[in-house]
C-alpha positions, 0 to 999 in steps of 0.5 A: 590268545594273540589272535583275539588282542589283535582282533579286538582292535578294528583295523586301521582303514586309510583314508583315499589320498592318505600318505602311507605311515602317517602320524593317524597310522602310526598312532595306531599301530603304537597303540596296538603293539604297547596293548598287545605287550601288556596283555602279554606281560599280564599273562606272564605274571599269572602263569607266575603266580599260578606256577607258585601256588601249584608247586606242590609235591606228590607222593605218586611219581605220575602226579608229578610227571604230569604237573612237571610236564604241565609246567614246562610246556607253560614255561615253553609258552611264556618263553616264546612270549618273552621273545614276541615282548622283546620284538615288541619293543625293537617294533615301538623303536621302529615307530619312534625312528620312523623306520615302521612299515617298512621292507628292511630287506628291500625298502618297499611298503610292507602295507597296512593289512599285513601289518594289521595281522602282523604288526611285528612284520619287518619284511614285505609278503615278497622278501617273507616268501623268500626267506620262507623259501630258503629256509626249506631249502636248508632245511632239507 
């Protein structure tokens, strides 16, 4: 589903000579992020209202392990959009600050595909891979 938003979105193809994180740029990934979000928040409210008009009780204890099952994975699902809402927002005051785009581990470029695919991204394909790395390595 979050592959399909940013999909409908044609990507951002800078311009030769075009300064990286300019206004035309930085337009469009607000634009992408706040879409995103809403069709996010969208999402969270129809699980709500589905979950209200389901709640019904069974009789077979099967019946309601299956729908208590059911109902926990989609709350799972809509407590990782919550969190992906919430770095949303801290990635729309990024933009506003004028920090968007930018490595917070070491400063470089992140670049326009990788945000294009992760507008979310605060670190660069280097720092990621290294923070990828240490975690398994702790992770052992």
């Amino acid at each position: 589903m979050v592959e399909a938003t940013l999909k409908q979105f044609s990507p951002y193809v800078p311009k030769e000579g075009e300064t990286y994180m300019n206004d035309l740029q930085l337009a469009h990934f607000r634009h992408l992020l706040e879409s995103w979000k809403a069709e996010l928040g969208q999402d969270i409210d129809r699980t709500v209202h589905t979950m209200q008009d389901e709640a019904t009780v069974f009789a077979d204890p099967n019946d309601r392990a299956s729908q208590e099952s059911d109902m926990a994975l989609e709350l799972r699902n809509r407590d990782r959009e919550r969190k992906l809402i919430k770095k949303i927002d801290e990635t729309i005051v990024k933009i506003e600050a004028g920090d968007y785009g930018y490595c917070e581990s070491c400063g470089v470029e992140i670049g326009i595909k990788r945000l294009q695919a992760r507008p979310t991204a605060s670190l660069c394909i280097d720092c990621k891979q290294l923070e990828e790395m240490r975690e398994r390595q702790v992770a052992k």
